[in-house]
C-alpha positions in Angstrom: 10.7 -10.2 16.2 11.7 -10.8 12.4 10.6 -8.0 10.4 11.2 -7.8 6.8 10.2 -3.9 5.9 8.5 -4.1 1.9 8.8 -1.7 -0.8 5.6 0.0 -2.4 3.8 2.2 -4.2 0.6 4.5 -3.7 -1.6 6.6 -4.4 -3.5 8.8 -2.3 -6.0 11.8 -2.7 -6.8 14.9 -1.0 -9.6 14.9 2.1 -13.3 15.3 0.9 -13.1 13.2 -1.9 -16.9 12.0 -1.9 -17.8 8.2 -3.0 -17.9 8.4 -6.5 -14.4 10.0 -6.6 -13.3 7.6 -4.6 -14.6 4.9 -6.6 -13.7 6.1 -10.1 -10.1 6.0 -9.0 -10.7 2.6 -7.5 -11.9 1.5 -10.6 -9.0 3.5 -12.6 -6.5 2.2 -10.5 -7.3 -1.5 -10.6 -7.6 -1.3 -14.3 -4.2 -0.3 -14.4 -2.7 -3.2 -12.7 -4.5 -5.4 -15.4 -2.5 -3.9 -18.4 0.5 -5.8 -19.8 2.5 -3.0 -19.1 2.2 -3.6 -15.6 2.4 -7.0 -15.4 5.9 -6.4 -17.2 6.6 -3.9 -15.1 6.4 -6.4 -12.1 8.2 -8.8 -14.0 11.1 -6.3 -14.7 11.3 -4.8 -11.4 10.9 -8.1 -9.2 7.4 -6.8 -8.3 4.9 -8.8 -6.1 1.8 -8.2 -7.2 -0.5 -6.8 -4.7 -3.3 -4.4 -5.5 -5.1 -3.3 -2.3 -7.9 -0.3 -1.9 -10.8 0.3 0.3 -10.9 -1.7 3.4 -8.1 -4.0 2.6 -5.8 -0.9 2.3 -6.9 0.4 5.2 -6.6 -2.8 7.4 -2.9 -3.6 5.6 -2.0 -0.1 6.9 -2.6 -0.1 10.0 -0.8 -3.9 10.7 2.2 -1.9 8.5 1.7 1.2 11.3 1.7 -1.4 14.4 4.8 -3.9 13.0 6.8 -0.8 12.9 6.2 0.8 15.8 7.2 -2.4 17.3 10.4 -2.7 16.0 11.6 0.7 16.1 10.5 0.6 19.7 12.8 -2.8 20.0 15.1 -1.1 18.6 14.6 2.1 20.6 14.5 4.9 18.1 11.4 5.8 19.0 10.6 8.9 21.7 7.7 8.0 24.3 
């Protein structure tokens, strides 16, 4: 299995958040990824751009969660 293991950044919040904190910072978040300084943050830093929340963040997660536990089971660091 190739595995190439990424580099990235989040942001997470305490439990009970209710749905319009949740979607404020949604909102705040992705308005921050449209600012020049973060575009030329990604450009400085070799970024790829790739703003995820809700669903999609959940979903990416998980696939994250189950490629890894394949390969450090191939690799066999992890206890069963």
């Amino acid at each position: 299995m190739d595995c190439v293991v990424a580099s990235w950044r989040g942001a997470s919040g305490p439990p009970g958040l209710g749905p319009a904190q949740i979607a404020f910072w949604e909102r705040t978040l992705a308005a921050a990824t449209r600012t020049a300084q973060w575009k030329a943050d990604l450009a400085r830093y070799f970024w790829t751009e790739m703003y995820l929340a809700g669903a999609d963040l959940r979903g990416y997660l998980e696939r994250e969660r189950t490629e890894m536990r394949a390969v450090l089971g191939e690799l066999g660091l992890l206890s069963h």
